[in-house]
Every structure is written in structure tokens, then in C-alpha cells.
C-alpha positions as CSV (number, residue, x, y, z in Angstrom):
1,X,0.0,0.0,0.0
2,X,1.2,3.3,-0.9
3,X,0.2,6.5,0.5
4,X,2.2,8.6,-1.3
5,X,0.5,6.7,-4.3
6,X,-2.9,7.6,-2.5
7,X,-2.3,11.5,-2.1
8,X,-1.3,12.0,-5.4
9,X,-5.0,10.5,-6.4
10,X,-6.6,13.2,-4.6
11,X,-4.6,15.9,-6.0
12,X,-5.8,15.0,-9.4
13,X,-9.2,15.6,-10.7
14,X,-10.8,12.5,-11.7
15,X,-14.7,11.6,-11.7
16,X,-15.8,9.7,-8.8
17,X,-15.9,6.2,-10.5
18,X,-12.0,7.2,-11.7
19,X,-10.6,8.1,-8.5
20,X,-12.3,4.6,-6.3
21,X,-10.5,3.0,-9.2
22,X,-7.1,4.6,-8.6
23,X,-7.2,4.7,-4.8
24,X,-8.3,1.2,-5.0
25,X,-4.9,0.8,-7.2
26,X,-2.6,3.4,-5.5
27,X,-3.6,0.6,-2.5
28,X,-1.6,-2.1,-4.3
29,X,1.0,0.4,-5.7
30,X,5.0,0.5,-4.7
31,X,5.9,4.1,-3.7
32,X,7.3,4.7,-6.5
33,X,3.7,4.1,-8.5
34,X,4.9,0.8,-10.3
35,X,4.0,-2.8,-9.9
36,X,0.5,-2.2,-9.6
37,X,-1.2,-6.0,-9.7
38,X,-4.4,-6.5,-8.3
39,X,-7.4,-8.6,-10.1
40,X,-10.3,-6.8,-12.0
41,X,-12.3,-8.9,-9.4
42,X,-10.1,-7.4,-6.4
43,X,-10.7,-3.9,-7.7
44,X,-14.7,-4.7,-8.1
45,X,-14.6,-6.1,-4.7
46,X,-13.0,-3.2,-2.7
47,X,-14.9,-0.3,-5.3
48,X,-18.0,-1.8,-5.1
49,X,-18.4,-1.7,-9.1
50,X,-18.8,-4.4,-11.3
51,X,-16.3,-6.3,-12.7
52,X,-17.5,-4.8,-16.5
53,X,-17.7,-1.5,-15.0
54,X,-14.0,-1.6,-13.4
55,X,-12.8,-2.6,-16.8
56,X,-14.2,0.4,-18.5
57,X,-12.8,2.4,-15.9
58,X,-9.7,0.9,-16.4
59,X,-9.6,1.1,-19.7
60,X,-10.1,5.2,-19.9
61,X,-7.6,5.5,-17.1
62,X,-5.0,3.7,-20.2
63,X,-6.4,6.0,-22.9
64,X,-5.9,9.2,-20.5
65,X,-2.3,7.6,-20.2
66,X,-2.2,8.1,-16.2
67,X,-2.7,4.1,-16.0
68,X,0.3,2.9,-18.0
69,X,0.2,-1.1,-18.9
70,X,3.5,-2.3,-18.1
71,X,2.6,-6.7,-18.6
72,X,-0.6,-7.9,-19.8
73,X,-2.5,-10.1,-18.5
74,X,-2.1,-14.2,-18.4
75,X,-3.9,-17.2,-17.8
76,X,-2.0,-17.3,-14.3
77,X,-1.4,-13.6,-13.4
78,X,-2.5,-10.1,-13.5
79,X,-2.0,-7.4,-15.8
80,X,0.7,-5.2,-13.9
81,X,0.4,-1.4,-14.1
82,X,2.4,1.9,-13.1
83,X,1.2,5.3,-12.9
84,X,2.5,8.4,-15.2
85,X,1.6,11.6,-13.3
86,X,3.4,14.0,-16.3
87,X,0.1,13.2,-18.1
């Protein structure tokens, strides 16, 4: 868990569904805002979305380019993530 990861969320304007997404990552985050890991499920679970809904979330967070995809997905592990703050 990161709190710097978790300040820098609220510092940022995001709309309500974005930032429970991000805190919900920043909570998995290193302090440096890499190796971000958790589950689609995991994020649904602690957000309170759907799993479809945290996807979409997830996937405007990568267009915005704050959510940067550092490893997809596999049939074993998680997708991992860092942030970009310059964006």
C-alpha cells in the first residue's frame, strides 16, 4: 500500500468512479507508482463496481495515459500497471 500513491490521487481531478478505481490501485501500488497487480475482481470487490464497470474504468484511465500497462494479463497472473503523473 502506498500513500504517497494515494495523495497523489486526490490531488488529481478524476470523476468519482476514476478516482475509487485509482485509490483502490494506488492501495496495491509501490511508492514509486509501479508494480500495480491486483485482479479486475479485487478492484470490483473493494470499489463496489462491477467487474465490466471496473474494466471500463480501467480502460479510460489507459487512454488518459495516467494508468500505463507495463505486462498484460495471463492465464495465471495479472495485468501489472504503473502510474505516469506528467500526463
Amino acid at each position: 500500500m502506498s500513500i504517497k500513491q494515494m495523495v497523489k490521487v486526490w490531488e488529481h481531478e478524476f470523476s468519482h468512479p476514476e478516482q475509487s478505481v485509482m485509490l483502490a490501485l494506488a492501495d496495491h501500488a509501490h511508492d514509486d507508482g509501479t508494480s500495480i497487480r491486483p485482479s479486475y475482481k479485487r478492484v470490483a470487490w473493494k470499489t463496489g463496481y462491477t467487474y465490466r464497470n471496473v474494466r471500463r474504468i480501467i480502460s479510460k484511465l489507459k487512454e488518459s495515459g495516467v494508468l500505463v500497462l507495463d505486462k498484460p494479463a495471463t492465464n495465471k497472473d495479472p495485468a501489472i500497471y504503473s502510474f505516469d503523473w506528467a500526463k
